[in-house]
C-alpha atoms as a printed R data frame, in Angstrom:
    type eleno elety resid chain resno       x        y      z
1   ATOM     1    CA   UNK     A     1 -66.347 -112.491 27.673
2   ATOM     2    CA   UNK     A     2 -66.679 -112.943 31.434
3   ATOM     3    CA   UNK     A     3 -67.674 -116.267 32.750
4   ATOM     4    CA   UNK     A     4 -68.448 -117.522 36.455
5   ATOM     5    CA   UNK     A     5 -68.414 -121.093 38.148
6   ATOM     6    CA   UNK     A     6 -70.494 -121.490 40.785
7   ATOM     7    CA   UNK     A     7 -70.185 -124.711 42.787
8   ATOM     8    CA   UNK     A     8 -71.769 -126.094 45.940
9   ATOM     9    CA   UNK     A     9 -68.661 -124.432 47.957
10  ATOM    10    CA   UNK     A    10 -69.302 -120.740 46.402
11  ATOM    11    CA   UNK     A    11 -65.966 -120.747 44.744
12  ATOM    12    CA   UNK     A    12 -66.687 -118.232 42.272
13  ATOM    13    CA   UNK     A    13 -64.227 -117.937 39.052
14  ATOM    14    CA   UNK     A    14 -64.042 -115.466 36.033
15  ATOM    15    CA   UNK     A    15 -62.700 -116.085 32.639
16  ATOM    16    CA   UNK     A    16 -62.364 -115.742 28.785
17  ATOM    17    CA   UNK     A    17 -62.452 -118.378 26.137
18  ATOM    18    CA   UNK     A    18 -59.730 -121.305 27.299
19  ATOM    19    CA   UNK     A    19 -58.356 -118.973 30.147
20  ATOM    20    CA   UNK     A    20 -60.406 -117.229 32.937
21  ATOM    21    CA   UNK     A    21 -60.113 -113.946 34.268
22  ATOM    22    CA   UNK     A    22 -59.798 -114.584 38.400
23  ATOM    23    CA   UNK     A    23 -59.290 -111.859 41.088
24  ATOM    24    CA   UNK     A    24 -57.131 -113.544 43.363
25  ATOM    25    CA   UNK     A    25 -56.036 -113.251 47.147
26  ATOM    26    CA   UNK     A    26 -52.480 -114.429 47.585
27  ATOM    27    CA   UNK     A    27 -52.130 -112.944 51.391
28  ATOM    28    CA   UNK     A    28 -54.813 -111.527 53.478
29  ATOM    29    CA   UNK     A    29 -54.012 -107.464 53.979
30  ATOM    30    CA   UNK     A    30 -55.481 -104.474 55.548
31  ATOM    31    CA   UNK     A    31 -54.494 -102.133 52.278
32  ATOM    32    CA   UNK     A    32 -57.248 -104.705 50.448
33  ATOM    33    CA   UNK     A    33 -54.645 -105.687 47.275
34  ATOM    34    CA   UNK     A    34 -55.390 -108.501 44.883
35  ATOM    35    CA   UNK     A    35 -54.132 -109.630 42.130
36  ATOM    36    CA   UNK     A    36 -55.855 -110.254 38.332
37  ATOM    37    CA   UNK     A    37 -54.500 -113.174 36.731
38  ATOM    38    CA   UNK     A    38 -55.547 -115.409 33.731
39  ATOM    39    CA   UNK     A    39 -55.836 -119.053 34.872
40  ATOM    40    CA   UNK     A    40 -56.662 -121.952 33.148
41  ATOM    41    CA   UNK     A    41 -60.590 -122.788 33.361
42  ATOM    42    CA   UNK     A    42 -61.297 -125.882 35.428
43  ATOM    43    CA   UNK     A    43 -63.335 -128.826 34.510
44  ATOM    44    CA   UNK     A    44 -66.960 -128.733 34.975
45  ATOM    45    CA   UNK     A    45 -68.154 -131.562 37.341
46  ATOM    46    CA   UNK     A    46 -71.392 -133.119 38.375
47  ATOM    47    CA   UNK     A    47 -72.226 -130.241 41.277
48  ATOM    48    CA   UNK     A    48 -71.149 -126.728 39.210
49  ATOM    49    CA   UNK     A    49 -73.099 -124.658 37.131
50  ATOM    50    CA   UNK     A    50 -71.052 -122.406 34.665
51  ATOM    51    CA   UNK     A    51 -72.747 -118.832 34.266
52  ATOM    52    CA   UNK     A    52 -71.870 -116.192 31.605
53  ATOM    53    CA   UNK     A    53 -70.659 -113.032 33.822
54  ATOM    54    CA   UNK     A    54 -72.977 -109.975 32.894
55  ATOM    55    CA   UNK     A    55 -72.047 -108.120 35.823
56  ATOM    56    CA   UNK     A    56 -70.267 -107.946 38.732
57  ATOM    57    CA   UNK     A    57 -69.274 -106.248 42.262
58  ATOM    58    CA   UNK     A    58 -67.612 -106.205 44.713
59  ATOM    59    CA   UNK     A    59 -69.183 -107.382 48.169
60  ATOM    60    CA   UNK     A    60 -68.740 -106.121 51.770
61  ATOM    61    CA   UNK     A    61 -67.927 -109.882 52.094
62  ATOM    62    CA   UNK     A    62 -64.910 -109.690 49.812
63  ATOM    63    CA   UNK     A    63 -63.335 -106.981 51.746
64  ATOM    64    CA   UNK     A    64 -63.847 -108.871 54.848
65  ATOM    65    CA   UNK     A    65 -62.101 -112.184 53.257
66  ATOM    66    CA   UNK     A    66 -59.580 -109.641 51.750
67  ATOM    67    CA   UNK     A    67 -58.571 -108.331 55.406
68  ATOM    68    CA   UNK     A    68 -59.125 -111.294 57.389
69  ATOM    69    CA   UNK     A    69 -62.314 -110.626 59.125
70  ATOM    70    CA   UNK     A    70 -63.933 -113.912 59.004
71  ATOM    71    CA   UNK     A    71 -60.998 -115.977 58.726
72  ATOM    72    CA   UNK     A    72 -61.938 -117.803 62.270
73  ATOM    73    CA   UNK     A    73 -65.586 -117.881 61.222
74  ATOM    74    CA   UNK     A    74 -64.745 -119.267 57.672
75  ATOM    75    CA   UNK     A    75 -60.859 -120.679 57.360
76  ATOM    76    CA   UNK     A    76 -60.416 -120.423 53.674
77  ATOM    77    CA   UNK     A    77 -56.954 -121.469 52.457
78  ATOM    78    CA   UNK     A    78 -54.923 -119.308 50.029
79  ATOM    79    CA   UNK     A    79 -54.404 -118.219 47.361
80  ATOM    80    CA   UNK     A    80 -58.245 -117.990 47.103
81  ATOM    81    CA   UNK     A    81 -60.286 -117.089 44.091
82  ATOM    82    CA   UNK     A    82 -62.887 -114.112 45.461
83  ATOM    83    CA   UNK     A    83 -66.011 -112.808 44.461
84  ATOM    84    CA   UNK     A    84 -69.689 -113.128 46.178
85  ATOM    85    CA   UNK     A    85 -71.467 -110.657 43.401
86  ATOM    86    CA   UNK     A    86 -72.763 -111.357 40.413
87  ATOM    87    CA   UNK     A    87 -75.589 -112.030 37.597
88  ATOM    88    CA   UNK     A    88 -75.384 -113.554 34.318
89  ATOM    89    CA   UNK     A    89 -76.900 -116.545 32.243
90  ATOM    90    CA   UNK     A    90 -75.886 -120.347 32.447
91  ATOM    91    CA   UNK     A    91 -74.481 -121.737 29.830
92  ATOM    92    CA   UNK     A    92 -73.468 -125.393 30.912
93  ATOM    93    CA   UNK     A    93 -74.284 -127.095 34.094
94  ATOM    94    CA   UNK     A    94 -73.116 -130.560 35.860
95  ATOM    95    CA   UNK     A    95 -75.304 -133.771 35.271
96  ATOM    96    CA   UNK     A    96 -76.423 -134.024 38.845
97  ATOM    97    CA   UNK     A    97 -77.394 -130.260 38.499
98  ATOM    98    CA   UNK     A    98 -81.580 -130.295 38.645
99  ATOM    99    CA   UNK     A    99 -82.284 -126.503 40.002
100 ATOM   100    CA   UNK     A   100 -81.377 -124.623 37.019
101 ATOM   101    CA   UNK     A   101 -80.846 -125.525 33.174
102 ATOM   102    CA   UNK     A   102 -78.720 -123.589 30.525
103 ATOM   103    CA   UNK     A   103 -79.848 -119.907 29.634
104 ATOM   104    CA   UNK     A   104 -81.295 -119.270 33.069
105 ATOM   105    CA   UNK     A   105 -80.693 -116.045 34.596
106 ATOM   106    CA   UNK     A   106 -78.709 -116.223 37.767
């Protein structure tokens, strides 16, 4: 099963069970490499919605991040967890959380 948090700062994560599945930038590159790694599924807090993965993509925006396109526009700090593309349902969300409730489509 692939799962997503989504939280007010669009950090988007994937994962399975106890462990998530996270495509991860470790260095920003022109050859567009990153690395697939199991990682440990953070907390849910007030702000995040957690969404059941359906499907995914990959963005224009990811390859951007990935080759350090927008770093000056957007200075994100590695190793960052990437992805911009996805749908799925919600399965848990934060208490201060109002726009969506659980089994939504996102």
């Amino acid at each position: 099963m692939n799962y997503l948090l989504f939280t007010k700062n669009i950090i988007i994560l994937f994962y399975s069970f106890i462990y998530m599945r996270a495509v991860i930038l470790n260095k920003y590159n022109k050859e567009g490499n990153v690395e697939i790694k199991e990682i440990q599924i953070p907390v849910i807090v007030e702000n995040d919605v957690l969404v059941k993965i359906k499907y995914d993509g990959v963005n224009p925006l990811d390859n951007m991040i990935i080759r350090e396109e927008v770093k000056f526009i957007v200075p994100y700090d590695l190793p960052l967890v990437i992805g911009n593309e996805f749908s799925g349902v919600i399965e848990r969300i934060g208490s201060n959380v109002t726009e969506f409730k659980i089994e939504d489509r996102v």
